[in-house]
VOBA-1610 file (N, C-alpha, C; in pm, whole numbers, padded with zeros to 5 digits, always signed):
BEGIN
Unk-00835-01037+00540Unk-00830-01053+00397Unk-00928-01158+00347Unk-01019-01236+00432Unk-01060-01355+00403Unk-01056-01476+00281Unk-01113-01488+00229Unk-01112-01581+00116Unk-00958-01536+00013Unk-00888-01417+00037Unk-00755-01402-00078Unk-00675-01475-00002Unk-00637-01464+00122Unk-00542-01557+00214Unk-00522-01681+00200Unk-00603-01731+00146Unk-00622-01891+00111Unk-00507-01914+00012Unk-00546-01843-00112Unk-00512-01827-00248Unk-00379-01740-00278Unk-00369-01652-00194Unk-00250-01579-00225Unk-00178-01463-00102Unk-00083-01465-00129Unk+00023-01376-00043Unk+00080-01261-00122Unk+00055-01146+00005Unk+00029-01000-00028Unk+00133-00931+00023Unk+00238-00881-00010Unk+00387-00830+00112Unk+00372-00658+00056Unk+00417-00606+00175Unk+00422-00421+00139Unk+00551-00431+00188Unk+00662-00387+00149Unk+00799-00347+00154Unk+00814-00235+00156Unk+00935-00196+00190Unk+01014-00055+00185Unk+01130-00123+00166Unk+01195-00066+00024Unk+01316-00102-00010Unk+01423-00031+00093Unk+01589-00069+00074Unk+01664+00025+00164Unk+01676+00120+00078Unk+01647+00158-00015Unk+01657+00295-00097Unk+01544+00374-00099Unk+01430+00320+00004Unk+01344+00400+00047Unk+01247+00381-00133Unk+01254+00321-00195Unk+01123+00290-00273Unk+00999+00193-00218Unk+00901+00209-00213Unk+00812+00127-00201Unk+00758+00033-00280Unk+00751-00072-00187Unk+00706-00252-00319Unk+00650-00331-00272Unk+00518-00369-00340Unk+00404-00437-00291Unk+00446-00582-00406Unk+00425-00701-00301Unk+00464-00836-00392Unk+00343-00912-00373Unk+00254-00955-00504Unk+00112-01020-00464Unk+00163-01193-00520Unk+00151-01285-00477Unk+00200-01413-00493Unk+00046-01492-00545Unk+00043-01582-00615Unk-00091-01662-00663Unk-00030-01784-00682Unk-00060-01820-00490Unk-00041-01961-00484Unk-00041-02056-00582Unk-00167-02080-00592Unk-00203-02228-00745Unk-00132-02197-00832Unk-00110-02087-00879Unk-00034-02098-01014Unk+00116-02088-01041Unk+00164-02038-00859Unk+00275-02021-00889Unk+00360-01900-00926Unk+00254-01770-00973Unk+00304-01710-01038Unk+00315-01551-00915Unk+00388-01475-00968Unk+00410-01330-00876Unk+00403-01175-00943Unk+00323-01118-00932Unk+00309-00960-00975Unk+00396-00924-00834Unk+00505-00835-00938Unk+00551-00717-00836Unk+00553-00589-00844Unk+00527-00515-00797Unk+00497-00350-00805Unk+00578-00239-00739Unk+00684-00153-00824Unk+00793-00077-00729Unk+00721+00025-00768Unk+00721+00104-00690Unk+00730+00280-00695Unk+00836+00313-00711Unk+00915+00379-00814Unk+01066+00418-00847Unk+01040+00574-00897Unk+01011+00642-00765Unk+01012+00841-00813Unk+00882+00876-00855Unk+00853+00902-01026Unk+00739+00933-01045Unk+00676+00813-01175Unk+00756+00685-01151Unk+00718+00557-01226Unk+00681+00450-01145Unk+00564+00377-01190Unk+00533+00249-01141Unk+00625+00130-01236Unk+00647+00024-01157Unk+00724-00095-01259Unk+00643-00220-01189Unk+00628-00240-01282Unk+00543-00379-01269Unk+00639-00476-01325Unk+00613-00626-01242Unk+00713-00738-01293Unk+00664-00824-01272Unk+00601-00880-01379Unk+00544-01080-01314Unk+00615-01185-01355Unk+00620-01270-01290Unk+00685-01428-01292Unk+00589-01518-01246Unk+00609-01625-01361Unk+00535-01739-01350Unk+00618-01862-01349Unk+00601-01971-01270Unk+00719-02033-01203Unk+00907-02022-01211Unk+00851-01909-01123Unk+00992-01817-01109Unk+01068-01775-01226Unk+00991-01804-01377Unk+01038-01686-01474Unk+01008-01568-01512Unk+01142-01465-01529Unk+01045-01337-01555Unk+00935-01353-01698Unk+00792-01312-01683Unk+00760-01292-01810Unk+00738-01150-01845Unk+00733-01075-01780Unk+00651-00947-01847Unk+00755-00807-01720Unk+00806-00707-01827Unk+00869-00579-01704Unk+00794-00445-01743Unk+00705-00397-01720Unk+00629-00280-01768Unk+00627-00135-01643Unk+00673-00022-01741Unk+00716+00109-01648Unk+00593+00231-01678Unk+00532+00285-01643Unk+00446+00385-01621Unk+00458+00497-01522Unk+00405+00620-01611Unk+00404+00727-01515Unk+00306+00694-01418Unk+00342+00744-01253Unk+00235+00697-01122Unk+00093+00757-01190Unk+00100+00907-01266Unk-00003+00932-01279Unk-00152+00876-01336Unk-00086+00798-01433Unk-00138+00688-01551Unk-00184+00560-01442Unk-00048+00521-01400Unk-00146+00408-01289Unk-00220+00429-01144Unk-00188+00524-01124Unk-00334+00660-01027Unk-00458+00617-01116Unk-00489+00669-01227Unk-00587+00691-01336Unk-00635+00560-01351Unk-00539+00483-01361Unk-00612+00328-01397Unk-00636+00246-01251Unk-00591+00307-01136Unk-00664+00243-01041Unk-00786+00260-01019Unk-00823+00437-01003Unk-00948+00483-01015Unk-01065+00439-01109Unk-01020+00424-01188Unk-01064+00359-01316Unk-01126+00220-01269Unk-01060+00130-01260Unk-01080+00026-01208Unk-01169-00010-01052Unk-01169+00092-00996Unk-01270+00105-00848Unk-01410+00164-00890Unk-01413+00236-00933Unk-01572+00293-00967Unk-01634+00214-01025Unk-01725+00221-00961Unk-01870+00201-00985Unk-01928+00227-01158Unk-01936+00147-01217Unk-01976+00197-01373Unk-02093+00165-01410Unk-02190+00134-01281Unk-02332+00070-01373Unk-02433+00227-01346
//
């Protein structure tokens, strides 16, 4: 992972209900994006010193689209 390891901690889970959940941690600040796969919705959840601030639900397809989105090459 080089230089992110420093800065932050990255966990891939499998819930016992068989959902999948990626937890990205940002050391310095304290703060945590979490990401469930729940069926055919993504849920996103961040906390910044351990308060929730933000709970946001999307179809996978939409955040499929905006990953892709976000990887290409646009120049």
């Amino acid at each position: 992972m080089g230089i992110f390891s420093l800065n932050y901690d990255y966990k891939h889970k499998e819930k016992k209900n068989g959902n999948s959940f990626v937890s990205v941690r940002d050391k310095g600040e304290n703060a945590l994006l979490e990401v469930e796969k729940k069926g055919n919705q993504i849920e996103l959840v961040t906390y910044w010193q351990n308060d929730k601030t933000t709970k946001f639900k999307l179809p996978l397809e939409l955040f499929e689209k905006m990953y892709k989105d976000m990887i290409q090459d646009h120049d």
